[in-house]
Every structure is written in structure tokens, then in C-alpha cells.
GUZATI-111013 format. One record per residue (C-alpha): residue number from 1; residue in one letter; x negated, y negated, z. Coordinates in steps of 0.2 Angstrom, whole numbers, always signed. Layout:
BEGIN
@i->NUM | aa->A | u->X | v->Y | w->Z
...
This chain:
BEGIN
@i->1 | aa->X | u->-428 | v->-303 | w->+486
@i->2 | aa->X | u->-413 | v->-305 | w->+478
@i->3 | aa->X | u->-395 | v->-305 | w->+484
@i->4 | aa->X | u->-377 | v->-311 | w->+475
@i->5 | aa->X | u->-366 | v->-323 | w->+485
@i->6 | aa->X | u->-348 | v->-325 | w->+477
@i->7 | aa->X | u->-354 | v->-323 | w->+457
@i->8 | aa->X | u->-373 | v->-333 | w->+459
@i->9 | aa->X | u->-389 | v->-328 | w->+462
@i->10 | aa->X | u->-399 | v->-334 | w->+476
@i->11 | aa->X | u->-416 | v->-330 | w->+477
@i->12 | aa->X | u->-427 | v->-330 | w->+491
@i->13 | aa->X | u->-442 | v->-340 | w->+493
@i->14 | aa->X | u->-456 | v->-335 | w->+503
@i->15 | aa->X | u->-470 | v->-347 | w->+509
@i->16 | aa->X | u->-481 | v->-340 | w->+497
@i->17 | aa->X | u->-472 | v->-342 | w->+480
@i->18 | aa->X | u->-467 | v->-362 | w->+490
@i->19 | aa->X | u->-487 | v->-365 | w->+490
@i->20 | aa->X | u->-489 | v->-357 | w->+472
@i->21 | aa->X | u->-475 | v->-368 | w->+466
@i->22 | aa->X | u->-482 | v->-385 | w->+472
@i->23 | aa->X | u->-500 | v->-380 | w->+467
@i->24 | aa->X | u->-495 | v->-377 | w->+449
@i->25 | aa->X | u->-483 | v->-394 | w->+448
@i->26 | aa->X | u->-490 | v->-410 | w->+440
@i->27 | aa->X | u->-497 | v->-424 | w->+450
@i->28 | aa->X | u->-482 | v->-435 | w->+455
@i->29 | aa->X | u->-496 | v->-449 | w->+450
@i->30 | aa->X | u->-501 | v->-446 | w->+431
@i->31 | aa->X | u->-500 | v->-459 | w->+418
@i->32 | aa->X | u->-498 | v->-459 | w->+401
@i->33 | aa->X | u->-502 | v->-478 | w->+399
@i->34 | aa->X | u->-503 | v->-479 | w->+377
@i->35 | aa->X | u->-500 | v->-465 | w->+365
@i->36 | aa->X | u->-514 | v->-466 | w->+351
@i->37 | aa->X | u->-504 | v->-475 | w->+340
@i->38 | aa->X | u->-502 | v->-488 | w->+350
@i->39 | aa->X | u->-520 | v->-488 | w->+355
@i->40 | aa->X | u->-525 | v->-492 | w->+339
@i->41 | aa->X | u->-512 | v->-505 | w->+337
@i->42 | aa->X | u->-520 | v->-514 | w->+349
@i->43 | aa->X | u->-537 | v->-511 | w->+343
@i->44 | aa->X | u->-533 | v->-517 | w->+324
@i->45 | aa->X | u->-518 | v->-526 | w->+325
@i->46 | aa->X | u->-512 | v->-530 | w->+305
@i->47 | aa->X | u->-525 | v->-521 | w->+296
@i->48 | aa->X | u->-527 | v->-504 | w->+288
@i->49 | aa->X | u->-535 | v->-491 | w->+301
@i->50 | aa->X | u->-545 | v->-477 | w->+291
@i->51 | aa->X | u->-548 | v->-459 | w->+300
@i->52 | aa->X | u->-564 | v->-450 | w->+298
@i->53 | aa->X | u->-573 | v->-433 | w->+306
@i->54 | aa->X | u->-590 | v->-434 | w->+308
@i->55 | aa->X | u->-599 | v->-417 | w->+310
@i->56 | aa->X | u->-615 | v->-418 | w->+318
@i->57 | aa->X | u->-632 | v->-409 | w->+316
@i->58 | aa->X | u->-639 | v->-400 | w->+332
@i->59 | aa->X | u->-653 | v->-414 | w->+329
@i->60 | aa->X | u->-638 | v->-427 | w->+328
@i->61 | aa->X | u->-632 | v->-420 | w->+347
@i->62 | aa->X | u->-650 | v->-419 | w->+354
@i->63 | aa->X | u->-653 | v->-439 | w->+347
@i->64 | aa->X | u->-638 | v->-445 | w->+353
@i->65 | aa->X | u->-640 | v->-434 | w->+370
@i->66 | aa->X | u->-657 | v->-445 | w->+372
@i->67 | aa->X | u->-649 | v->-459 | w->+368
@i->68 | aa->X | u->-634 | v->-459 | w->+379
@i->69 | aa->X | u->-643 | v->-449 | w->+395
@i->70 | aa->X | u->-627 | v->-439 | w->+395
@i->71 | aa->X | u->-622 | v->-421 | w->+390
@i->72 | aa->X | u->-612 | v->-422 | w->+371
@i->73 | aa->X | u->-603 | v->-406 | w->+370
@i->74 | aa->X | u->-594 | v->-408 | w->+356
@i->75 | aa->X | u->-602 | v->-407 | w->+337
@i->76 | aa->X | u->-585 | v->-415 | w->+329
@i->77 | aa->X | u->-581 | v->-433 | w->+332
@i->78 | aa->X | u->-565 | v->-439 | w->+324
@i->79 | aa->X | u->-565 | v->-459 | w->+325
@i->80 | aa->X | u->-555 | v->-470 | w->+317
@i->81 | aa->X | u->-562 | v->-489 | w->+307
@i->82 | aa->X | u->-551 | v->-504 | w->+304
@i->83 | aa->X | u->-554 | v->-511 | w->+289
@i->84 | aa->X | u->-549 | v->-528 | w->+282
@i->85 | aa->X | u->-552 | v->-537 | w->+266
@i->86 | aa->X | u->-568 | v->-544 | w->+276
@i->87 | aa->X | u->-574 | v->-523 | w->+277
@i->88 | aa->X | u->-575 | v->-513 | w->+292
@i->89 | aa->X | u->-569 | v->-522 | w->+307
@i->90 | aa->X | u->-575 | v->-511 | w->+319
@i->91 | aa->X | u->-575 | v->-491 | w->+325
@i->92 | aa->X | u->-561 | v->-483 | w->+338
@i->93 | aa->X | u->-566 | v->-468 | w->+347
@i->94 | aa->X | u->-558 | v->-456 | w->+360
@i->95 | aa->X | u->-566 | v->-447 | w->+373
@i->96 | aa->X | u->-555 | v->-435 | w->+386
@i->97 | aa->X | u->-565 | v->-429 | w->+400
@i->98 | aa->X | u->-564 | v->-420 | w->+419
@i->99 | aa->X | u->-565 | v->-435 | w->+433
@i->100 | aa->X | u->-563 | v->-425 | w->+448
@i->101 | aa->X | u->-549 | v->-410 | w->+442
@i->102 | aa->X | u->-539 | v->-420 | w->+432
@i->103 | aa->X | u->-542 | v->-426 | w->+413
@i->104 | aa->X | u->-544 | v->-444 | w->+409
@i->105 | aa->X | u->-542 | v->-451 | w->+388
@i->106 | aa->X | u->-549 | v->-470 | w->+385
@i->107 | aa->X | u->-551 | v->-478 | w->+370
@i->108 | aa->X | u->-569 | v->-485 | w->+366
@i->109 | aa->X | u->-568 | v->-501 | w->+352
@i->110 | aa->X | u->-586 | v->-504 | w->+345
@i->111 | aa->X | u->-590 | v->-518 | w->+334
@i->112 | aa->X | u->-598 | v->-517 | w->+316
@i->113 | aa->X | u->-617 | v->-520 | w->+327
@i->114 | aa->X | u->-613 | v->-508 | w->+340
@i->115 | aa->X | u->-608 | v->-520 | w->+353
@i->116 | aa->X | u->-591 | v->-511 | w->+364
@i->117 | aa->X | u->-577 | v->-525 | w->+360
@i->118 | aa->X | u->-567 | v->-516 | w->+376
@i->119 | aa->X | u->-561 | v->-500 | w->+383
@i->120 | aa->X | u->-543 | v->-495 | w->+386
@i->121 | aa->X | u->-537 | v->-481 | w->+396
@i->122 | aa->X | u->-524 | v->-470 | w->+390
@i->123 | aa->X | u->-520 | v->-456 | w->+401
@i->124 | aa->X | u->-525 | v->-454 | w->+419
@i->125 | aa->X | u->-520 | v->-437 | w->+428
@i->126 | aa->X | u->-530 | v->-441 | w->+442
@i->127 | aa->X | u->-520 | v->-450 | w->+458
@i->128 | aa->X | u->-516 | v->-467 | w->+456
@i->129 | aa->X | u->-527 | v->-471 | w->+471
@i->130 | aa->X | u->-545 | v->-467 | w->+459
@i->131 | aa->X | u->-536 | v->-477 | w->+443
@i->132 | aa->X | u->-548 | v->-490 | w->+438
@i->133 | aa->X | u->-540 | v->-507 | w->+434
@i->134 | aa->X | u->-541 | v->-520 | w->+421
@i->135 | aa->X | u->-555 | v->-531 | w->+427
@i->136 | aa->X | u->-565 | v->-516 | w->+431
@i->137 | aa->X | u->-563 | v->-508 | w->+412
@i->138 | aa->X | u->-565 | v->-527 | w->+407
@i->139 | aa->X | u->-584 | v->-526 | w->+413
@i->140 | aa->X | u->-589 | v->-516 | w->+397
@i->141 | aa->X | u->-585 | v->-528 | w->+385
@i->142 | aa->X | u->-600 | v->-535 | w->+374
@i->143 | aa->X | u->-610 | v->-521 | w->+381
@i->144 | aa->X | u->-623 | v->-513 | w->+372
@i->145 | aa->X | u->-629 | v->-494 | w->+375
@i->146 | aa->X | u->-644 | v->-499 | w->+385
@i->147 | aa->X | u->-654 | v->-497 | w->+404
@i->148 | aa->X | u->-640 | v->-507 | w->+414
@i->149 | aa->X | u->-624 | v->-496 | w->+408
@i->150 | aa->X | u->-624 | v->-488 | w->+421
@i->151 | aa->X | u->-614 | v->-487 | w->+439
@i->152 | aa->X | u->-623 | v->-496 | w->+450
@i->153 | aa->X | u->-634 | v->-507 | w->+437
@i->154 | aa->X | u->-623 | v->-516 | w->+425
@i->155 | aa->X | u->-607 | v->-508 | w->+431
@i->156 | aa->X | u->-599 | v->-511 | w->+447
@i->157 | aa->X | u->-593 | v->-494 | w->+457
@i->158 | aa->X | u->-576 | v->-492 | w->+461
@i->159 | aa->X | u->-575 | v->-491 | w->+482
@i->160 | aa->X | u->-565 | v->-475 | w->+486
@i->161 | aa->X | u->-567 | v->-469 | w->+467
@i->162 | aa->X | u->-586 | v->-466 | w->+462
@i->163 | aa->X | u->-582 | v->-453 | w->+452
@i->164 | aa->X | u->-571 | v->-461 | w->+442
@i->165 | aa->X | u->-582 | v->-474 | w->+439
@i->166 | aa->X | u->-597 | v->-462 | w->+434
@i->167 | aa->X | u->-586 | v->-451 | w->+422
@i->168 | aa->X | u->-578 | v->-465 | w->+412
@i->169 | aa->X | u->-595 | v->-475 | w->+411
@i->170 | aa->X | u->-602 | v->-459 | w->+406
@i->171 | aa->X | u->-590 | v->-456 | w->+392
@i->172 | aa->X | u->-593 | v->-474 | w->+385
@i->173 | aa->X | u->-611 | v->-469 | w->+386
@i->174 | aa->X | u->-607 | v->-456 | w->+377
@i->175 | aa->X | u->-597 | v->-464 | w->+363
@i->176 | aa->X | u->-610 | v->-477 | w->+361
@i->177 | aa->X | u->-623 | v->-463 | w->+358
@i->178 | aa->X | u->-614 | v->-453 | w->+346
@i->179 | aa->X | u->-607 | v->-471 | w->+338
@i->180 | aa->X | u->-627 | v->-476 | w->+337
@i->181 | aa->X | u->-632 | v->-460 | w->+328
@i->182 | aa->X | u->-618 | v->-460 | w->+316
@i->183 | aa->X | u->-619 | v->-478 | w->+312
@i->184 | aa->X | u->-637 | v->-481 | w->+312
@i->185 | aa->X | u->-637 | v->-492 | w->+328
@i->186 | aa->X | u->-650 | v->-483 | w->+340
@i->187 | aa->X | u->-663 | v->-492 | w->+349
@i->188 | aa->X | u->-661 | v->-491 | w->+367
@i->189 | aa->X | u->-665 | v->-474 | w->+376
């Protein structure tokens, strides 16, 4: 409904359109911690950073699926190798997936041997309370894919946010997988 007071507008709001309102906000909680750029600062600080899309082979998804014990939906990979005067420094991939109803992005750096040098989360829509911190994410560091990277194995659960946990271990997993096949690093299933 509508009715004009002295030249404005004033509209009526029903509960209803109230409810509608607040469910289609954003979360008062979501973080944009580091653009891409930055990132990949951080990753290769003062060398040349090289872009590159890899399209895999339906036998390409299915290996790295084994590899990774994960789903890999996507058949394009863009990733991004720092390169110095020594050669390739190491890979950066990114992986954006679902946690609970909310998208997360990190940032997976994998040495030259397949090794994860670290995992940096960029974005976070989730609430604050499920955001995993710095000496959780540090836990991946020198991993390899293997048997033990997994929650509850080689990686610690986060109380009061499993699903975090289990989705961002998953999409490392799932990096390292595709990182394997692409590079020639697969060993463990």
C-alpha cells in the first residue's frame, strides 16, 4: 500500500515483505579477506606469476576423482606458476565451494613436488563463528595428497564447525588431485 504524506511516499511494509527483506540481505559476517591479486602476492612475492587453463580429459577428471576421493565437477582449471630465473617456483590454485549455504574461496600453493607450501583463505560468506583460523589452515602445510588428509586423520576438526572443516579439506584434496594429474605427481589413492 501506498499513501503520500505532505509531497513523499511512504510505503507500507507488511511482515511478509519485513521477512523477504532480511532473507535476501547478506550476512552481516562475510569476509573478503585477500582479493586474487593479493593472493598471489603473497604466494610469489617478487617474481613473475604465469596464468594457465588446463582442460581436462574425462579420463583426467575420473583419475584425479580417484586420486582425491572427492567429486571434481569442473573440467577447466585455471592456475597460476611463479616463475623465477631458478624455473617454476611453485603452482597457485583456487577453489570456491558451498560449506553449509554460503561460498568459501582459498587459495592452495603447491610446490614444484607436489608438496602444499600453505592454504590461504580469501572469502568466507559463512558466519564468523564456522571461519577457520590461522593455526587451523596452518595444519596443511608440507602435506602431500595422501590417506591422512583427511578430518579426523591428519587434520584436526574444527568444534562447532565440521563442515567447514570437511569442505575446505575437501577442496585442498581436490586441488591436489587435479595438481597430481596435471603435473605428473600421482601416487597415493
Amino acid at each position: 500500500m501506498m499513501r503520500t504524506i505532505v509531497g513523499h511516499t511512504v510505503y507500507r511494509i507488511t511482515l511478509k515483505t519485513l521477512v523477504l527483506l532480511l532473507l535476501c540481505a547478506p550476512p552481516a559476517s562475510a569476509l573478503m579477506l585477500l582479493s586474487q591479486k593479493q593472493a598471489l602476492a603473497l604466494a610469489f612475492p617478487g617474481i613473475a606469476v604465469e596464468r594457465r587453463t588446463a582442460y581436462l580429459t574425462p579420463e583426467q577428471v575420473k583419475r584425479a576423482q580417484e586420486a582425491g576421493r572427492v567429486k571434481v565437477a569442473a573440467r577447466v582449471w585455471t592456475y597460476y606458476v611463479g616463475i623465477s630465473s631458478k624455473g617454476v617456483e611453485g603452482y597457485a590454485y583456487f577453489d570456491t565451494h558451498v560449506v553449509r549455504t554460503m561460498p568459501e574461496t582459498f587459495m592452495a600453493v603447491v610446490e614444484p613436488d607436489g608438496r602444499l607450501r600453505f592454504v590461504e583463505l580469501l572469502a568466507f560468506l559463512e558466519p564468523d563463528d564456522y571461519l577457520p583460523g590461522a593455526r587451523w589452515l596452518d595444519q596443511f602445510a608440507g602435506r602431500r595428497l595422501d590417506a591422512d588428509l583427511l578430518v579426523r586423520r591428519g587434520i584436526r576438526n574444527i568444534t562447532g564447525a565440521t563442515l567447514t572443516a570437511q569442505a575446505l579439506t575437501d577442496g585442498v584434496r581436490r586441488v591436489l588431485a587435479v595438481h597430481s594429474v596435471l603435473h605428473g605427481t600421482e601416487k597415493v589413492k
